[in-house]
Structure formats: C-alpha cells, structure tokens
N, CA, C and O atoms as a GROMACS GRO file, in nm:
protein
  624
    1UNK      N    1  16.227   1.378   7.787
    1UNK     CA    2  16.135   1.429   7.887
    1UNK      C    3  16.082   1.312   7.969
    1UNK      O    4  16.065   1.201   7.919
    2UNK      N    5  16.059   1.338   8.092
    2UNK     CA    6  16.013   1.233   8.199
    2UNK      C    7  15.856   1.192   8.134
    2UNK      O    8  15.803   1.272   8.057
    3UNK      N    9  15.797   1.081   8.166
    3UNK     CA   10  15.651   1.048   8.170
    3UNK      C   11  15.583   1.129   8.282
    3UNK      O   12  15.624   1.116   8.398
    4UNK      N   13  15.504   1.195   8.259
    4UNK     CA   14  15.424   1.240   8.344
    4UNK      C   15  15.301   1.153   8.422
    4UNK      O   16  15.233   1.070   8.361
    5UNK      N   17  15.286   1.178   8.536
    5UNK     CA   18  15.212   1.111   8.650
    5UNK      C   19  15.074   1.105   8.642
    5UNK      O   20  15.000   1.030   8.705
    6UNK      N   21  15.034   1.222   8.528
    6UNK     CA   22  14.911   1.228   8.557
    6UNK      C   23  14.846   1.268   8.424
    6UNK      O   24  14.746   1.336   8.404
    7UNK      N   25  14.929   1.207   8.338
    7UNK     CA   26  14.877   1.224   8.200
    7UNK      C   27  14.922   1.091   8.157
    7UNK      O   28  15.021   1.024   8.187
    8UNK      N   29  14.808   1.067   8.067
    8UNK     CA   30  14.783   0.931   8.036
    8UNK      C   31  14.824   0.951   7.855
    8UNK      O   32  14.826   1.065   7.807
    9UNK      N   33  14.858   0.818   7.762
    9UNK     CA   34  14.990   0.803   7.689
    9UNK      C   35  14.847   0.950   7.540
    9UNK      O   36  14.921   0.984   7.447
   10UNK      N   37  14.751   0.991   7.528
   10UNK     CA   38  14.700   1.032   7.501
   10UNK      C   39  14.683   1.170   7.561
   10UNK      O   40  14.574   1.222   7.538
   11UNK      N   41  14.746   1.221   7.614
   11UNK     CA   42  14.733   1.348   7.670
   11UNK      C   43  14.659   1.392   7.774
   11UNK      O   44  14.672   1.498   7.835
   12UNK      N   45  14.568   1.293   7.792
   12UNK     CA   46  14.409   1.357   7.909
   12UNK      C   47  14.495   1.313   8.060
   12UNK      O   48  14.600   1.254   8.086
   13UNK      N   49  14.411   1.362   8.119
   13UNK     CA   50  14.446   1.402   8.296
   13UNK      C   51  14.375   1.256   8.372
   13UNK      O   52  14.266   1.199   8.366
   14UNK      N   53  14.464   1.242   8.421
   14UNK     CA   54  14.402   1.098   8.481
   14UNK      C   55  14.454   1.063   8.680
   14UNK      O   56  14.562   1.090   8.733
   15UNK      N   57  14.388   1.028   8.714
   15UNK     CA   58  14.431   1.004   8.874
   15UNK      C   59  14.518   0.832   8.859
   15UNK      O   60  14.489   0.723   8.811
   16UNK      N   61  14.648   0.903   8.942
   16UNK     CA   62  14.741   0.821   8.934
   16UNK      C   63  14.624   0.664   9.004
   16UNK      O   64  14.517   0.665   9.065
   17UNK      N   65  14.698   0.568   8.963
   17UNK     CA   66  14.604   0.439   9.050
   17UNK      C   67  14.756   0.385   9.153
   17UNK      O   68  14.869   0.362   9.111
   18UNK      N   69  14.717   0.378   9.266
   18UNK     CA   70  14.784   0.369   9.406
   18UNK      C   71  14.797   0.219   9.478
   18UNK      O   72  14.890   0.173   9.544
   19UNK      N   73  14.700   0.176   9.450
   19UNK     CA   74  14.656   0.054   9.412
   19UNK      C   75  14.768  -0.083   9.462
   19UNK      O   76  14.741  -0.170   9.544
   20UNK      N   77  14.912  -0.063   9.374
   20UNK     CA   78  14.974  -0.097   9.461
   20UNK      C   79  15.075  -0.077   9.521
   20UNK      O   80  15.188  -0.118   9.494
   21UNK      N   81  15.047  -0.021   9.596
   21UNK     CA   82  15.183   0.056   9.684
   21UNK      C   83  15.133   0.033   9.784
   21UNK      O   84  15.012   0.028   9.807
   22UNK      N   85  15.224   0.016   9.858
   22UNK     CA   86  15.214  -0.032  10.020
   22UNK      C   87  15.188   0.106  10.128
   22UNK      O   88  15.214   0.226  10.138
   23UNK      N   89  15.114  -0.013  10.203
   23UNK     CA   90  15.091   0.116  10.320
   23UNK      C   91  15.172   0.166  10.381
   23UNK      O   92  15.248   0.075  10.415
   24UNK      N   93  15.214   0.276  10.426
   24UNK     CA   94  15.316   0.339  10.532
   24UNK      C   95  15.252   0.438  10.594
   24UNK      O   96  15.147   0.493  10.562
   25UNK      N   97  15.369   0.471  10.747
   25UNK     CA   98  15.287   0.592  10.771
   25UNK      C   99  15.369   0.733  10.714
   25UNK      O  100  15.489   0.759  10.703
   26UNK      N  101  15.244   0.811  10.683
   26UNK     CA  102  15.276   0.965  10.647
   26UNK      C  103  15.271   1.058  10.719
   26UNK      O  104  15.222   1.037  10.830
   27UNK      N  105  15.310   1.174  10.692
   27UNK     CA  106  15.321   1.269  10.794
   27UNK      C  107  15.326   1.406  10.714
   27UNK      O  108  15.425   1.388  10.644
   28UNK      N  109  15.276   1.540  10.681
   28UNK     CA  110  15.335   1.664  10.667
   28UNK      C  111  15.309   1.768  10.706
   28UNK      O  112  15.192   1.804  10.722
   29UNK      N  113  15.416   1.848  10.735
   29UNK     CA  114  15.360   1.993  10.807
   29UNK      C  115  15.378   2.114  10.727
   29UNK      O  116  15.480   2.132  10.661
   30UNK      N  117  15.304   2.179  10.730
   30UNK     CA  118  15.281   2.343  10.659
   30UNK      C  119  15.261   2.455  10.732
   30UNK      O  120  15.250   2.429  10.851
   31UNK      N  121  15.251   2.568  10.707
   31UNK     CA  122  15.354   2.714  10.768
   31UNK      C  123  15.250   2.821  10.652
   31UNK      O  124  15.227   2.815  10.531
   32UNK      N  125  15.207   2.919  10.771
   32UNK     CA  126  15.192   3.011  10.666
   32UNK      C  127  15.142   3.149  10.781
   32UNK      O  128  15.102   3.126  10.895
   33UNK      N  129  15.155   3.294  10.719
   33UNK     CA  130  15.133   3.372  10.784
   33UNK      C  131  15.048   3.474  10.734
   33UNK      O  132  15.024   3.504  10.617
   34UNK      N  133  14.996   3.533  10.863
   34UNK     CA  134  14.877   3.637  10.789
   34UNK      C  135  14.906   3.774  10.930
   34UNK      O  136  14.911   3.770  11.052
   35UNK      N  137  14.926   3.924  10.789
   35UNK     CA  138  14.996   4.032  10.896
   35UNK      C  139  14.915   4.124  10.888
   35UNK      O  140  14.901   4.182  10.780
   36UNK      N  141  14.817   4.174  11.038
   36UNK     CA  142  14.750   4.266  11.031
   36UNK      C  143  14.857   4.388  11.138
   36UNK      O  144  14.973   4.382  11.179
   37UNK      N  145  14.739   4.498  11.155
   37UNK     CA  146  14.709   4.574  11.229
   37UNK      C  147  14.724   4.557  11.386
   37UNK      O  148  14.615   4.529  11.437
   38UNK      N  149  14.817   4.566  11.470
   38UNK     CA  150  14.815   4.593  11.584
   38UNK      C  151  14.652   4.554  11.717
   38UNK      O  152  14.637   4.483  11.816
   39UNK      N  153  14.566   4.646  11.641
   39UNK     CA  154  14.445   4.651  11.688
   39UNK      C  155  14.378   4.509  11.645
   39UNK      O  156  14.328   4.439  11.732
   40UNK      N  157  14.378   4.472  11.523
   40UNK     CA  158  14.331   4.339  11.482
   40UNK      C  159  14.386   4.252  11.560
   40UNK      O  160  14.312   4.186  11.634
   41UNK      N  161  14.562   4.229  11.562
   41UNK     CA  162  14.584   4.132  11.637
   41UNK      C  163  14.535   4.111  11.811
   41UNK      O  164  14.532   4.000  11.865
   42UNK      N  165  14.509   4.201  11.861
   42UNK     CA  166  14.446   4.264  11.999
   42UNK      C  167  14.333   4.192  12.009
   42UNK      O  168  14.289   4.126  12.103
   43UNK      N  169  14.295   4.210  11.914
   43UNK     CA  170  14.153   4.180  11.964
   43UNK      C  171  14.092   4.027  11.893
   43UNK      O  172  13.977   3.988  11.911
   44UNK      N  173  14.187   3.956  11.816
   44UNK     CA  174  14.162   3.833  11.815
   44UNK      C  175  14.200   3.771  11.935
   44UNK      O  176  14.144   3.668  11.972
   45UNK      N  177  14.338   3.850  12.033
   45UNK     CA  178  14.423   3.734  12.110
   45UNK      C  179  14.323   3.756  12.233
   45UNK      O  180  14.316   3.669  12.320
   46UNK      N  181  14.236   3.885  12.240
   46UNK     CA  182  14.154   3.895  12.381
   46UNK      C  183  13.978   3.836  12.359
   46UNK      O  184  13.879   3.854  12.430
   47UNK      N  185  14.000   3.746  12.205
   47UNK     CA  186  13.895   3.693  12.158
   47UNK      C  187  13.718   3.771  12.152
   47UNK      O  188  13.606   3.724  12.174
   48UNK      N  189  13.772   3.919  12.107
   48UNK     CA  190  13.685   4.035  12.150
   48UNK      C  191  13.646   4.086  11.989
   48UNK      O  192  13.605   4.199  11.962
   49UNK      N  193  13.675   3.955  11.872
   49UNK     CA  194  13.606   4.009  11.731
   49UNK      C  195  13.448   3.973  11.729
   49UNK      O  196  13.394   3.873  11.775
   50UNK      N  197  13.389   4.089  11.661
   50UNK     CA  198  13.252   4.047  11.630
   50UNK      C  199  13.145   3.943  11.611
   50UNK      O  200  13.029   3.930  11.648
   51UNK      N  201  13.278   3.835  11.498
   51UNK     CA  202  13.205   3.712  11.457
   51UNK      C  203  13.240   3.624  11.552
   51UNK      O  204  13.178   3.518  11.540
   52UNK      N  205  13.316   3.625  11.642
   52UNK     CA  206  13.344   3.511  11.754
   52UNK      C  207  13.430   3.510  11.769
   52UNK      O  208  13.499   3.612  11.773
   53UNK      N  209  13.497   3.326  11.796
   53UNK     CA  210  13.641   3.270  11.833
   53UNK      C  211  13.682   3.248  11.695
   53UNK      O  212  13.655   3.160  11.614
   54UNK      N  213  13.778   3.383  11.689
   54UNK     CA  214  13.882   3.350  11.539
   54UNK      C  215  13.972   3.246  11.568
   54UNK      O  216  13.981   3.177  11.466
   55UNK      N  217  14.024   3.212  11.632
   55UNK     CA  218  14.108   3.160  11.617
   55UNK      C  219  14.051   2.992  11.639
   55UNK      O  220  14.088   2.914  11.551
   56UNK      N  221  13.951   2.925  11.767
   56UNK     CA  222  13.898   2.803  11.744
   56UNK      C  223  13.809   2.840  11.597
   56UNK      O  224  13.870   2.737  11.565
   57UNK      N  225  13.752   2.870  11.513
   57UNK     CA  226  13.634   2.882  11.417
   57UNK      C  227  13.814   2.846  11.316
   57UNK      O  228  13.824   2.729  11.278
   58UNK      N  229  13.900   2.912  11.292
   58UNK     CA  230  13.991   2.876  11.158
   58UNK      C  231  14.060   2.764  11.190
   58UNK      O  232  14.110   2.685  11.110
   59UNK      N  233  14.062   2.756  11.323
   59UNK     CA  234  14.106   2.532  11.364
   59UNK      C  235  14.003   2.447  11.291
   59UNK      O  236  14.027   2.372  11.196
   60UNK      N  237  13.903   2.465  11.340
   60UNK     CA  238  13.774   2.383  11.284
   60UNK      C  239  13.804   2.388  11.103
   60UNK      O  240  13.834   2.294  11.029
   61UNK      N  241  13.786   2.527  11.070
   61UNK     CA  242  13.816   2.501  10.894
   61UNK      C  243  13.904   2.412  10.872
   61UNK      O  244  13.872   2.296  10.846
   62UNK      N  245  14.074   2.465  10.882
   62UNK     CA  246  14.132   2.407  10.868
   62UNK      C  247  14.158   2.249  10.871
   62UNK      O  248  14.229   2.178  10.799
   63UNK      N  249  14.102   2.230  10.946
   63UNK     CA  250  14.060   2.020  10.975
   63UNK      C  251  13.952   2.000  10.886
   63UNK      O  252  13.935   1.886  10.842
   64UNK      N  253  13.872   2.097  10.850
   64UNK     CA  254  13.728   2.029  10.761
   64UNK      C  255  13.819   2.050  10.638
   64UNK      O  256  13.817   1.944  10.575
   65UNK      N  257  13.892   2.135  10.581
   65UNK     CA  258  13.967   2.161  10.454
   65UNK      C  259  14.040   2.041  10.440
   65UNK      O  260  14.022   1.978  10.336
   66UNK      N  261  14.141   1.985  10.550
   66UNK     CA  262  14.248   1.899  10.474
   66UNK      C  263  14.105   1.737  10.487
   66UNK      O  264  14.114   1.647  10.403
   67UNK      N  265  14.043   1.733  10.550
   67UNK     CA  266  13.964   1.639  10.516
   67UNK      C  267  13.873   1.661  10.356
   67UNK      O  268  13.837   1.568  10.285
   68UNK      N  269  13.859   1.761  10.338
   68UNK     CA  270  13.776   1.753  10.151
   68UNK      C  271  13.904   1.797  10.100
   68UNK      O  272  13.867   1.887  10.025
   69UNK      N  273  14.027   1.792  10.091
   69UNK     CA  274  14.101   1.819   9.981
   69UNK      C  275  14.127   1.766   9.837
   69UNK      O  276  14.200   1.807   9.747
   70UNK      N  277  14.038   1.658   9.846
   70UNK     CA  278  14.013   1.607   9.736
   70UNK      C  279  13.923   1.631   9.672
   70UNK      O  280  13.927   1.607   9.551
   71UNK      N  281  13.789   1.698   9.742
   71UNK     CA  282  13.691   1.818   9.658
   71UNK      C  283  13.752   1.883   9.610
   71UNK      O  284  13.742   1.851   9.491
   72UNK      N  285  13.830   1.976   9.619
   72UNK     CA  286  13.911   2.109   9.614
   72UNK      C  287  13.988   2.085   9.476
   72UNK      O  288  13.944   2.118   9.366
   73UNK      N  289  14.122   2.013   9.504
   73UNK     CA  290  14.204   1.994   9.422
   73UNK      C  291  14.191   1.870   9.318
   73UNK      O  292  14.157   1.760   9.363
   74UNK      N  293  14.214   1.884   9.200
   74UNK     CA  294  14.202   1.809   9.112
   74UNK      C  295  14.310   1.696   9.095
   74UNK      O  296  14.433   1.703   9.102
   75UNK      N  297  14.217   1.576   9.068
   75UNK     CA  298  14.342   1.454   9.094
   75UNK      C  299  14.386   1.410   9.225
   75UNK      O  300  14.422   1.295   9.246
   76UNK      N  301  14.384   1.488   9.301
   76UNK     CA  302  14.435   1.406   9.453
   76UNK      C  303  14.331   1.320   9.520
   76UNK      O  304  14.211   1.346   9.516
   77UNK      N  305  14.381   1.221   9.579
   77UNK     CA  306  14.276   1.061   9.626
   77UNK      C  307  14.216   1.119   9.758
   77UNK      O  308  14.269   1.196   9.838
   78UNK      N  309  14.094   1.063   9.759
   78UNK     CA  310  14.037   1.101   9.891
   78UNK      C  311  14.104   0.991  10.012
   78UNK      O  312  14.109   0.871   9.985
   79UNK      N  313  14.150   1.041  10.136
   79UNK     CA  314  14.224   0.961  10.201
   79UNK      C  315  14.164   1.007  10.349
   79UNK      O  316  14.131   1.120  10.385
   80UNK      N  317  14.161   0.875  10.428
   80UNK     CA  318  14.127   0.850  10.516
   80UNK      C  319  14.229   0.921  10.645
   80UNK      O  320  14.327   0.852  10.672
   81UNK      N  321  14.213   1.068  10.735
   81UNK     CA  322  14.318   1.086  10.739
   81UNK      C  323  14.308   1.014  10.954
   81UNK      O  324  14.212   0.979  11.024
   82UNK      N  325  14.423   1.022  10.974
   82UNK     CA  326  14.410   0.976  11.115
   82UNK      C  327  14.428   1.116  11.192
   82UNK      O  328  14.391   1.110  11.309
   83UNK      N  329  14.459   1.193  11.166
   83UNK     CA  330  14.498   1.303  11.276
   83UNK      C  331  14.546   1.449  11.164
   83UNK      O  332  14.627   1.457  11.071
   84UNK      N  333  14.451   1.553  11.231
   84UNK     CA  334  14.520   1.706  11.167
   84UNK      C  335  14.491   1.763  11.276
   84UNK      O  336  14.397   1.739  11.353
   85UNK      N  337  14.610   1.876  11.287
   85UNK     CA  338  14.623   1.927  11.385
   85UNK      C  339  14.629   2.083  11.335
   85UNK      O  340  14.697   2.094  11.232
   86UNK      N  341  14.578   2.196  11.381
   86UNK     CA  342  14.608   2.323  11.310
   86UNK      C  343  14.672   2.420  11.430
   86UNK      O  344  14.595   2.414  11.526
   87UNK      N  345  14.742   2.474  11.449
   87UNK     CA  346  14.820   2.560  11.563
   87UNK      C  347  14.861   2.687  11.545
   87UNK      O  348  14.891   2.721  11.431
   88UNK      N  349  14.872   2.805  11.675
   88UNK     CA  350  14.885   2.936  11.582
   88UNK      C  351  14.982   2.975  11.687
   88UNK      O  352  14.984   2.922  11.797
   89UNK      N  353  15.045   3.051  11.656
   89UNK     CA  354  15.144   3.157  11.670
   89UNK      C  355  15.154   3.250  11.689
   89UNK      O  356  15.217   3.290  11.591
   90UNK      N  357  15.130   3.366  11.778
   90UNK     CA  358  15.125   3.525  11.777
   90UNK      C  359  15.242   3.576  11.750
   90UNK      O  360  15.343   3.568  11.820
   91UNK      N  361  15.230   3.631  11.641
   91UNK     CA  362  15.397   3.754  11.619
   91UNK      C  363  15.342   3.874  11.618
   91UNK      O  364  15.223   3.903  11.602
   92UNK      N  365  15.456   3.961  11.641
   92UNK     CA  366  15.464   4.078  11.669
   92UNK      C  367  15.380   4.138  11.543
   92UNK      O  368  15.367   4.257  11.570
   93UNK      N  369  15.336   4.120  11.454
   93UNK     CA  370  15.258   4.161  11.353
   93UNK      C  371  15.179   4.093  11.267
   93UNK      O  372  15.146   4.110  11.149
   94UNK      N  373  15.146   3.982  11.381
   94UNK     CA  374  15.072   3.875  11.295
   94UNK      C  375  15.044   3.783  11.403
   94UNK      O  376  15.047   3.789  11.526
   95UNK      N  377  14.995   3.640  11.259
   95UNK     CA  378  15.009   3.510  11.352
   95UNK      C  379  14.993   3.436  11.223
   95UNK      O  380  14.928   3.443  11.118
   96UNK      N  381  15.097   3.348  11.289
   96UNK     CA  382  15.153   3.222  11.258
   96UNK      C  383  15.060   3.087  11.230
   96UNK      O  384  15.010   3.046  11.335
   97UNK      N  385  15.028   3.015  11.122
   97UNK     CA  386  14.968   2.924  11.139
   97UNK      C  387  15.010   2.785  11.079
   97UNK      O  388  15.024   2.762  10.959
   98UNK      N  389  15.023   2.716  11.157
   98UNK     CA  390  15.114   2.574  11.133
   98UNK      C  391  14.986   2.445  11.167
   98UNK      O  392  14.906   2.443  11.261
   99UNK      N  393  15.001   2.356  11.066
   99UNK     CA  394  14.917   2.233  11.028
   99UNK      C  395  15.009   2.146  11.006
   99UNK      O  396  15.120   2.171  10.959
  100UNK      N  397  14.950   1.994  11.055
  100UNK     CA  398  14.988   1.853  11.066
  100UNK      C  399  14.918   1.756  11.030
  100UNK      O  400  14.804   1.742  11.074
  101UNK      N  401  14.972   1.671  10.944
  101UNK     CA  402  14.851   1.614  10.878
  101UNK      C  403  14.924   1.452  10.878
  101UNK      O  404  15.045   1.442  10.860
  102UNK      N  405  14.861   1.365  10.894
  102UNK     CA  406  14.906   1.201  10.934
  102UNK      C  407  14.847   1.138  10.895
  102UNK      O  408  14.733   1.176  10.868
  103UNK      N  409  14.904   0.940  10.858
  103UNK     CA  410  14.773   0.918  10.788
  103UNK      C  411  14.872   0.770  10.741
  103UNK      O  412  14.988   0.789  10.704
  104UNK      N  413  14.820   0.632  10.747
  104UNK     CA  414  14.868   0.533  10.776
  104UNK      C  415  14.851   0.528  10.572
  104UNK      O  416  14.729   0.537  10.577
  105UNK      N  417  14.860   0.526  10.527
  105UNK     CA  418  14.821   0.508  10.332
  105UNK      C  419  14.928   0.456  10.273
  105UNK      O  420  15.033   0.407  10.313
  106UNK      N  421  14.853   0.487  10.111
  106UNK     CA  422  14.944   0.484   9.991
  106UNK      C  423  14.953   0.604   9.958
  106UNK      O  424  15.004   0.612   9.846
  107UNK      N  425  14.926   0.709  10.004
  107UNK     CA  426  14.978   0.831   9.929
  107UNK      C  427  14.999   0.949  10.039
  107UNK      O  428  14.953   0.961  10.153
  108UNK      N  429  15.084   1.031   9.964
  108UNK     CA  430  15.109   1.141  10.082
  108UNK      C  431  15.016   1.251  10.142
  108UNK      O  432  14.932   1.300  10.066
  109UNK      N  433  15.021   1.287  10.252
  109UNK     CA  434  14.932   1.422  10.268
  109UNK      C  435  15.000   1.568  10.268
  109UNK      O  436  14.990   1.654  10.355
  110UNK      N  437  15.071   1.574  10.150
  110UNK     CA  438  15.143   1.714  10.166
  110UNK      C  439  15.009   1.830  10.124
  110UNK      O  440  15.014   1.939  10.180
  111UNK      N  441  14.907   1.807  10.040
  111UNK     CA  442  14.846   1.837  10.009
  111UNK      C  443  14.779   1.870  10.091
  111UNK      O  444  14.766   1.991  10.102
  112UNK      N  445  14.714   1.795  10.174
  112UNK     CA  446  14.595   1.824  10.293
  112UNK      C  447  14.672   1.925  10.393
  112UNK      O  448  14.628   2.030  10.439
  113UNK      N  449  14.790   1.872  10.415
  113UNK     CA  450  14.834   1.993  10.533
  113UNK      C  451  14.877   2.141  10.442
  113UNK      O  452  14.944   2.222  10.505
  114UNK      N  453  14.849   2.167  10.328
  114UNK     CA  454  14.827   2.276  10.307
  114UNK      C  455  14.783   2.355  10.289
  114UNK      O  456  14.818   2.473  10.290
  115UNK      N  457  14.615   2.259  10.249
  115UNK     CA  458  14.495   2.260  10.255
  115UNK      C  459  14.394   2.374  10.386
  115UNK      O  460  14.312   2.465  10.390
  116UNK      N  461  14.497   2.260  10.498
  116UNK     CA  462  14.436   2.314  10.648
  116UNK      C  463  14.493   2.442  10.667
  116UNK      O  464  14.421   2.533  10.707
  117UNK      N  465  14.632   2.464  10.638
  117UNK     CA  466  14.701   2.585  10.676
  117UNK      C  467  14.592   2.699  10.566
  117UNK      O  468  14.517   2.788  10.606
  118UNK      N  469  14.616   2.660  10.433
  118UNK     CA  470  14.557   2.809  10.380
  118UNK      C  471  14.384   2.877  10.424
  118UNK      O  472  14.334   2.990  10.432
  119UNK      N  473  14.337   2.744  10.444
  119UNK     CA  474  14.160   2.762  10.496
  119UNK      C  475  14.176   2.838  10.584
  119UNK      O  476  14.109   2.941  10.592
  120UNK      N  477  14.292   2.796  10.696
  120UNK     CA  478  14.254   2.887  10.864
  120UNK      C  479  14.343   2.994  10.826
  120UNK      O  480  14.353   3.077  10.916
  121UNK      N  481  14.414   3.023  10.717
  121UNK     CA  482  14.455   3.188  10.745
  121UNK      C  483  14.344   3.226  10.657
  121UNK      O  484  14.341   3.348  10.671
  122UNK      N  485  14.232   3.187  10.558
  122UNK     CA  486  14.178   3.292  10.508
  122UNK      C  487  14.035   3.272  10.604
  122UNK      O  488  13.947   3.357  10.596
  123UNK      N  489  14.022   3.154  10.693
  123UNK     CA  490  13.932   3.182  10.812
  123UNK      C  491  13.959   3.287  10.895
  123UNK      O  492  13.855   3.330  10.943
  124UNK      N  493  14.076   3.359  10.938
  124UNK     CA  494  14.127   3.453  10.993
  124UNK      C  495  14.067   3.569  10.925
  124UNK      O  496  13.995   3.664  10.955
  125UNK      N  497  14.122   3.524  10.828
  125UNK     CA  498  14.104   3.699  10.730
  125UNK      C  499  13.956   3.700  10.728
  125UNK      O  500  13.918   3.799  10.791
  126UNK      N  501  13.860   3.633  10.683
  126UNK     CA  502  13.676   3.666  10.689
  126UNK      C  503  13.665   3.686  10.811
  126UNK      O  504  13.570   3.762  10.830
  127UNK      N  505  13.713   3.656  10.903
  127UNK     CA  506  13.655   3.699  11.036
  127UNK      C  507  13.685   3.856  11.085
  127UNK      O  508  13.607   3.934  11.141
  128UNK      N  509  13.853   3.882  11.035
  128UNK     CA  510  13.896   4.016  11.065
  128UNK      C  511  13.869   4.119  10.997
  128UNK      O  512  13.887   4.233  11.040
  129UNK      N  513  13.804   4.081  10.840
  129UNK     CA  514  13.816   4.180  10.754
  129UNK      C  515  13.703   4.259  10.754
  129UNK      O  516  13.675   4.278  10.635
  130UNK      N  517  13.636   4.307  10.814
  130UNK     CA  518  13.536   4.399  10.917
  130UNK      C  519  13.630   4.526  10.941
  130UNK      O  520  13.612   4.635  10.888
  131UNK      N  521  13.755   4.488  11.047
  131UNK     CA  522  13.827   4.585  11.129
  131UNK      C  523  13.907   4.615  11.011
  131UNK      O  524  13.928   4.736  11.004
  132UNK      N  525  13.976   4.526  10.883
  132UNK     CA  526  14.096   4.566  10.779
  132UNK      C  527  14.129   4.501  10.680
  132UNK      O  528  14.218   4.416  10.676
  133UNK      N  529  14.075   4.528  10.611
  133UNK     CA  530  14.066   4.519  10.467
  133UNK      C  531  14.183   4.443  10.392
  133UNK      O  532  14.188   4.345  10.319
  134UNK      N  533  14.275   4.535  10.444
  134UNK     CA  534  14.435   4.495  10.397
  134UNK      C  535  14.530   4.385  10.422
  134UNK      O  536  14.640   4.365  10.369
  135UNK      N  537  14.453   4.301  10.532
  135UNK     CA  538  14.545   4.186  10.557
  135UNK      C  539  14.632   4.111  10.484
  135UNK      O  540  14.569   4.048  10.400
  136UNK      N  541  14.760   4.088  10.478
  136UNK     CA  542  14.833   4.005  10.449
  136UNK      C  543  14.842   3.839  10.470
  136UNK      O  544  14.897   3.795  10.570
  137UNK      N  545  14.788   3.759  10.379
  137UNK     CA  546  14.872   3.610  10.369
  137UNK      C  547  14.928   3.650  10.338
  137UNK      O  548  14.937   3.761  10.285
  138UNK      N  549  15.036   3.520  10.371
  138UNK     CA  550  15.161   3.506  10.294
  138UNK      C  551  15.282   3.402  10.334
  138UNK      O  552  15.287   3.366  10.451
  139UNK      N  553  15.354   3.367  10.267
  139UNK     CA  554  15.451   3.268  10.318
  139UNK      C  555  15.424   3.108  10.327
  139UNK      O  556  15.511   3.031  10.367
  140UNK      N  557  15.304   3.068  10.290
  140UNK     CA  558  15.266   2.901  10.289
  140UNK      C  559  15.315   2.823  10.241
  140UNK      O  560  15.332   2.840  10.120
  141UNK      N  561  15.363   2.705  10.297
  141UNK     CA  562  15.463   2.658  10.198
  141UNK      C  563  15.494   2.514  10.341
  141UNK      O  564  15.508   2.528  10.462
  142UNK      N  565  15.494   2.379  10.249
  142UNK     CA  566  15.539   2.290  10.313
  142UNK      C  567  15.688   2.314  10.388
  142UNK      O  568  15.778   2.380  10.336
  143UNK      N  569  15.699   2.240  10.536
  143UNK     CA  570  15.765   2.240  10.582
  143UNK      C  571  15.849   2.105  10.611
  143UNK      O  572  15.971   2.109  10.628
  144UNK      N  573  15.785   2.002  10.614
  144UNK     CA  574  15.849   1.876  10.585
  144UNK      C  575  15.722   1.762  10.545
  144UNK      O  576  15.602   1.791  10.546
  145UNK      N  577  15.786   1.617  10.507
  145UNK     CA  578  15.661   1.539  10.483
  145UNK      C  579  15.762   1.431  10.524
  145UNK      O  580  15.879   1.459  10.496
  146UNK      N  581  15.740   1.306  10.590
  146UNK     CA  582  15.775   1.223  10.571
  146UNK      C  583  15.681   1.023  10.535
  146UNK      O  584  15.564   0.986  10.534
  147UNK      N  585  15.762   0.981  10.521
  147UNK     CA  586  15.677   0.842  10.466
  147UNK      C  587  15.677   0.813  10.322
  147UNK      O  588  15.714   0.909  10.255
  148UNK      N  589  15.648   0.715  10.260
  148UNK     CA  590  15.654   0.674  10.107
  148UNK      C  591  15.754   0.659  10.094
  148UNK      O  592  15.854   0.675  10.165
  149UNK      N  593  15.724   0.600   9.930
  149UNK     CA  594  15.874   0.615   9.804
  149UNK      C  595  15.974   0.664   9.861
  149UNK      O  596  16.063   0.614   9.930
  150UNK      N  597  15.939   0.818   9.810
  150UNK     CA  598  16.038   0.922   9.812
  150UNK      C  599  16.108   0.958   9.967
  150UNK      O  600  16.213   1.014   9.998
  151UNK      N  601  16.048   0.927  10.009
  151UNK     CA  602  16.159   0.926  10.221
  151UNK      C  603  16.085   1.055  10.266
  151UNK      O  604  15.984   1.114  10.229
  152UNK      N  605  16.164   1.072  10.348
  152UNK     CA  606  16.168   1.215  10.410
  152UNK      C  607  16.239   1.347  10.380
  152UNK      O  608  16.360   1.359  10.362
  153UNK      N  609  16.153   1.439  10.377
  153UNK     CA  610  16.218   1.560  10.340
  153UNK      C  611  16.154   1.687  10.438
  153UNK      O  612  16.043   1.707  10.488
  154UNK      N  613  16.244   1.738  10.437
  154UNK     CA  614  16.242   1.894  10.530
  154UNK      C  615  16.313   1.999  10.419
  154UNK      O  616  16.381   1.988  10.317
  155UNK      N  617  16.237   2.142  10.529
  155UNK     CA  618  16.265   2.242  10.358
  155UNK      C  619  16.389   2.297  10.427
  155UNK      O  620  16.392   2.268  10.546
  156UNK      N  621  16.507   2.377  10.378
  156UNK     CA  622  16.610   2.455  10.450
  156UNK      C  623  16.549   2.552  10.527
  156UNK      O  624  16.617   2.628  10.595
   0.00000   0.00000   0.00000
C-alpha cells in the first residue's frame, strides 16, 4: 500500500508541510450545473427575483468561498490566491457555472475552484428557492488544473 499524504506514521491526520517545494504558477477550473423551471430561469436572466442580483450576489460567494477554503475543508493550506473568476452560462434548462482559480504557490488550487463553483450554484439555489423548491445541482467536477509536481491535466 502507498504512504498516505496525510496520515502521519501513527495514524492521526496531519497537514502535508509544503515547505519545500517550489513556487510555480497554478491554475484550475471547475463546472457545475443547477436545473430549474423555465419561469425561474426567466426571471433570474431579466434579474426580476425577490432577493436581488442572483447571479452578481453567487459571483461574490463564489470568490469569498474559494478564498476560505481552508475554513471549510480539512487539511487544505490557506493560500494566497491571485485571481478567481466565477462565470455563468444560460442553458435551455438551467445555468451553467464555471470557476477559475490562479495562484503563484506550493500547492494547487483544485480545491478552491470547486469551492467557488459549488457556493454560487447553492447561492443560486437560496435565492431561487422561494419560486422552487426542486432545483437541481449537479454535475461539479474539476475540469482541468495545471502547475506543480504532477503537470497538467484536463478531464475527457
């Protein structure tokens, strides 16, 4: 069996030390979707929901999320990030929400850009779920990362 990364030779949970690994730049992007109602989508795109601008209000999350992702998730380093970007998509039964996350370090931000993506679809959903209850996430999931060790990777 491999050594694990984050267990120390005693079993307990420990944050990897990064310490020395060289700086590079990083990069990753994440994907995820949330499928309402016709009428829901209407009336976010004519910015005519109750609680406001859905769609600037789940940008804003999304950037405050991949910045505390190290509140959130256990073990991951708090990192200084240079740039997140959160972007949306209208589909025919939804919308699309895609995050970018960058960052000159020792460690990757696959984490943070998934961070940003899941905050602004469930910023979506508290804002819509007034008009429907039923909304769909779904589909989140890294789309590429590049920088570090391990290189670059993109998903098929």
């Amino acid at each position: 069996m491999s050594k694990l990364t984050h267990i120390d030779g005693n079993g307990a949970a420990h944050m990897v030390d990064v310490g020395d690994k060289a700086d590079t730049a990083r990069e990753a992007h994440a994907v995820g979707q949330i499928a309402m109602k016709l009428g829901v989508l209407e009336a976010i795109r004519a910015n005519m929901m109750k609680k406001g601008d859905v769609l600037a209000t789940a940008r804003i999350a999304g950037i405050m999320a991949a910045k505390k992702t190290s509140d959130l998730i256990p073990l991951c380093h708090p990192l200084a990030l240079s740039k997140v970007a959160v972007d949306f998509t209208f589909l025919d039964d939804g919308i699309k929400v895609s995050s970018m996350v960058r960052l000159t370090g020792k460690t990757g931000v696959e984490m943070e850009a998934l961070t940003a993506c899941s905050i602004a679809l469930l910023t979506i959903y508290d804002m819509s779920k007034a008009m429907q209850k039923d909304i769909v996430i779904s589909d989140i999931r890294l789309l590429s990362k590049s920088g570090g060790k391990s290189g670059d990777w993109a998903a098929e």
